[in-house]
Structures are given as structure tokens and as C-alpha cells.
N, C-alpha and C positions, 0 to 999 in steps of 0.2 A: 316134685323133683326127687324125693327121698323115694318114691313107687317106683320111676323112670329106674334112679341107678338100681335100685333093685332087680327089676328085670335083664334091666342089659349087663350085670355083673351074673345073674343066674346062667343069661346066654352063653356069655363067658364062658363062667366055672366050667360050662356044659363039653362046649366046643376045644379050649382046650386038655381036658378029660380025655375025653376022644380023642386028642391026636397024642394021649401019652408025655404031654409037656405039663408036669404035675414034678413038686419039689419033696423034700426026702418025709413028708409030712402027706404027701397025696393032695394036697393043697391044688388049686391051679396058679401056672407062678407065671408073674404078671403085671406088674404096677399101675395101678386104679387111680387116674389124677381127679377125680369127680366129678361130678355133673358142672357145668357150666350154663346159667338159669337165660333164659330171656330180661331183658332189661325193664320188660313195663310184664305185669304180671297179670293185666285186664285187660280189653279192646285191643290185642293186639294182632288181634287177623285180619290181613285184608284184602280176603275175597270171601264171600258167602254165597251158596247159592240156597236159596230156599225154594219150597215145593205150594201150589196152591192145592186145598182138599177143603175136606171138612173135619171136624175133630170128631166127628161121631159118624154112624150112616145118617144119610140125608138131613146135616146139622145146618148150622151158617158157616158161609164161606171163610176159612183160613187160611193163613198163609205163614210158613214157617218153615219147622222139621218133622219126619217122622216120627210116631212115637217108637219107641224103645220096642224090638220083635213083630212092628208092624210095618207094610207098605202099602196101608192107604190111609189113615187117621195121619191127621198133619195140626203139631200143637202150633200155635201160634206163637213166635220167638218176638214178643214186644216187649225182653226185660232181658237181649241174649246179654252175658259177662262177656262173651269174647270180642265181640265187635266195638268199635267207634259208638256213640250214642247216633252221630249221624245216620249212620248204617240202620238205628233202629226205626229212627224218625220217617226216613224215607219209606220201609216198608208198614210201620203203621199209615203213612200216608196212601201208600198205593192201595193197600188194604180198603181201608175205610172209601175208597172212593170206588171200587167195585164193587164193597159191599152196597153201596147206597145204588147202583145202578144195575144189582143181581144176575152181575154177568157169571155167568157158569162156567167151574173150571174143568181140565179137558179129562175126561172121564177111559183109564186105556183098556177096560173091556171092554166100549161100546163105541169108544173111537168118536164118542163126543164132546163138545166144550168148545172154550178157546181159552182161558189161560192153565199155563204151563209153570213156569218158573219165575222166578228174579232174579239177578244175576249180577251182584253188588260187588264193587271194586271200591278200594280208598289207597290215595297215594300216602305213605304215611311221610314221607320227605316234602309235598305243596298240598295235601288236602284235596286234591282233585280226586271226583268221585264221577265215577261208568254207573252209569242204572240203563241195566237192560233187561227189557220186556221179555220174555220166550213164551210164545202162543202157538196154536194149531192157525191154520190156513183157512178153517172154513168160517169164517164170518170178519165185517170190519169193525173196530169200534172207533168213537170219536176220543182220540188222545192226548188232544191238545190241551186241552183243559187239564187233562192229571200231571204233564208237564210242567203249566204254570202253577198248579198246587206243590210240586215238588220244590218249586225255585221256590216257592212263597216258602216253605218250611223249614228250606235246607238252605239259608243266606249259604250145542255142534249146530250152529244153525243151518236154513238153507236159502235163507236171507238174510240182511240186516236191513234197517232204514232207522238212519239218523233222525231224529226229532226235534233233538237241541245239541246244538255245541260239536263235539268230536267224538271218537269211537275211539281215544284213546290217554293214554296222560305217563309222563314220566315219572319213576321211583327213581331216589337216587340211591345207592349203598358201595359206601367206602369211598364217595367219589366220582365213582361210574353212574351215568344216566343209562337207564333201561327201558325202553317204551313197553307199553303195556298196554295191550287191548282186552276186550272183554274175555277174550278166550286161549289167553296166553298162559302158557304152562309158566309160574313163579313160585316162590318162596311165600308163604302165605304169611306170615310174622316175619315182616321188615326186621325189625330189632334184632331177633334172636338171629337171623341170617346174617347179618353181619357178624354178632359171637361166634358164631361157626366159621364162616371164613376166614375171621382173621385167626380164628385157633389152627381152622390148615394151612393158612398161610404160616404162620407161626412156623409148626410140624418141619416145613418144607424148606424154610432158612434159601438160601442163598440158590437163586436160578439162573445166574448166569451163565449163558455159554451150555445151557443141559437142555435136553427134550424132556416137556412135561404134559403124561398124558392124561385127561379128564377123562374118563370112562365109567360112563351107564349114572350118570350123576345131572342129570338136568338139561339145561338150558347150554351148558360152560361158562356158568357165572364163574366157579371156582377156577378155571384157566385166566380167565378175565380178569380178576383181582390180581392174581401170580404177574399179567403181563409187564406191567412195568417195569 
């Protein structure tokens, strides 16, 4: 948090500098109320998308993130701090069960493979959790089975095909229920989304009777909290 205000006070100093709004001191003049932190300080994101690869050339199969200045080594995230533990559970599951069945992932300078991605969603308001496959087209695999492993552990496409349950689940924040599918643009840290909103709700004090415009800001969650 201490890094955060750093930077966006450096922005500051910067921007108002530049427009000549600086006090008899050269200072930039301005009132800094400070960082206002997210509420849970671990597992608090909830959407992930990881990538499948190998962590080395022609290693075993991985599934995770990039490493750091690379886009093809993929570390495997079986210890990530920012997600739910569920979140991890599920992707060590899917892992280990293509790794035991040496399905190949999709290779984009030879336009080979079939898996892609994973594409994890958690409601943080009911625990409802999206796990979706992203694969290439050219081959089938039997899935059903990694489905029943999923539920056993876890008490831009151009298709989709449901396997279990729905392709969607609601978040609630503030109040408001918000559906949420695999590939919904959201607020990735539930918690801290609410700090934020209710801090511009706050800002914006009394709306009645006024036009208020959300602009280049999302979804219009932040109009949607206001409407009341």
C-alpha cells in the first residue's frame, strides 16, 4: 500500500506541476487523504486465468503463469497468495489429471496441441466457482471424468459446452447482485470493490434530482450503487 501511494502521489506531484498549480513553496497543492487498503489482504481475486506450457523446453506439462520476461515457460501457480485455496485445488486437479493422460498443450508456432487455458471464477459473496476449459478444436478428449475429480476435490471463445451445473453465478456488492459469467468484464477483488465504491459514493453525497455520468469506468457498477 505504502509502494501504491507512492506512485500515484509521484503522478500527482507530476501532473499538477505541469498545469502550474504548485503553492508558494513549488510544492504541488493538493490534499492526499491516503490509500484506502482492500479488506482481506490474501485470496482476494476472483478471476484467474492461467496458461498451460512447460516450465522449460520439452519439460512436463504445466500449468499456471508466465515467467517474469518470458512467453513461453509457464511456472506452475500450485501455492498462488492471491486466490482462494479452492482456486488452487482445482487447478492442481486439472493438472495432474492431464498430466497422467500426456495430453499436449497447444503449441502457437506450430498451431499444435489442445489445451489452452483455465479460466477460474469464485463468487466471493456464495462460493460459487466457473472452471472453464479453453482448448484448440483439433482433437476430443473424454472429460467427464476430470469433472467428477473436480467435484470430488472441490466439496474469447468460439464455443462453449457446459459439462456441469451453469456458465454463470452471482456476486453480490453493496447489495446489488451482479451475474457473472466466464468472460465478464468485473472487478477482480470483490472486497476492495466495494472500498472503492462506497469511497465515490461517499465523494458524490446527495443525487437527487442531478444527472450522473459513469464514464470510461467499467461495467456502471459505480452508476448502479449511486441509483438508489
Amino acid at each position: 500500500l505504502k509502494m501504491k501511494e507512492n506512485q500515484i502521489r509521484s503522478l500527482l506531484d507530476e501532473a499538477i506541476a505541469a498545469a502550474g498549480q504548485t503553492d508558494s513553496k513549488g510544492n504541488a497543492d493538493y490534499c492526499f487523504e491516503g490509500i484506502q487498503g482492500s479488506p482481506k489482504e490474501f485470496a482476494y481475486r476472483n478471476k484467474m486465468e492461467f496458461s498451460f506450457g512447460d516450465e522449460y523446453k520439452d519439460g512436463p506439462l504445466s500449468l499456471g503463469l508466465h515467467k517474469k520476461g518470458s512467453t513461453y515457460d509457464v511456472l506452475t501457480a500450485s501455492d498462488c497468495k492471491l486466490v482462494h485455496e479452492d482456486l488452487t485445488r482445482i487447478l492442481n486437479c486439472v493438472l495432474n489429471y492431464f498430466q497422467e493422460r500426456k495430453t499436449p498443450y497447444y503449441r502457437k508456432m506450430s498451431h499444435e496441441g489442445y489445451l489452452r487455458h483455465l479460466l477460474l471464477r469464485r463468487s466471493e459473496s456464495s462460493g460459487e466457482i466457473l472452471v472453464c476449459l479453453i482448448t484448440s478444436s483439433q482433437r476430443e478428449e473424454p472429460l467427464e471424468a476430470l469433472v467428477q475429480q473436480v467435484l470430488a476435490d472441490v466439496v474469447q471463445s468460439d464455443e462453449t459446452r457446459i459439462l456441469y451445473g451453469q456458465d454463470f453465478f452471482y456476486e453480490t456488492i453493496l447489495g446489488l447482485r451482479f451475474k457473472i459469467t466466464p468472460f465478464s468484464f468485473f472487478q477482480t477483488n470483490s472486497k476492495g470493490a466495494e472500498v472503492l465504491y462506497s469511497a465515490a459514493r461517499d465523494y458524490i453525497g446527495e443525487t437527487k434530482d442531478m444527472t450522473v455520468f459513469d464514464l470510461y469506468s467499467g461495467t456502471g457498477t459505480i452508476a448502479q450503487i449511486l441509483a438508489p
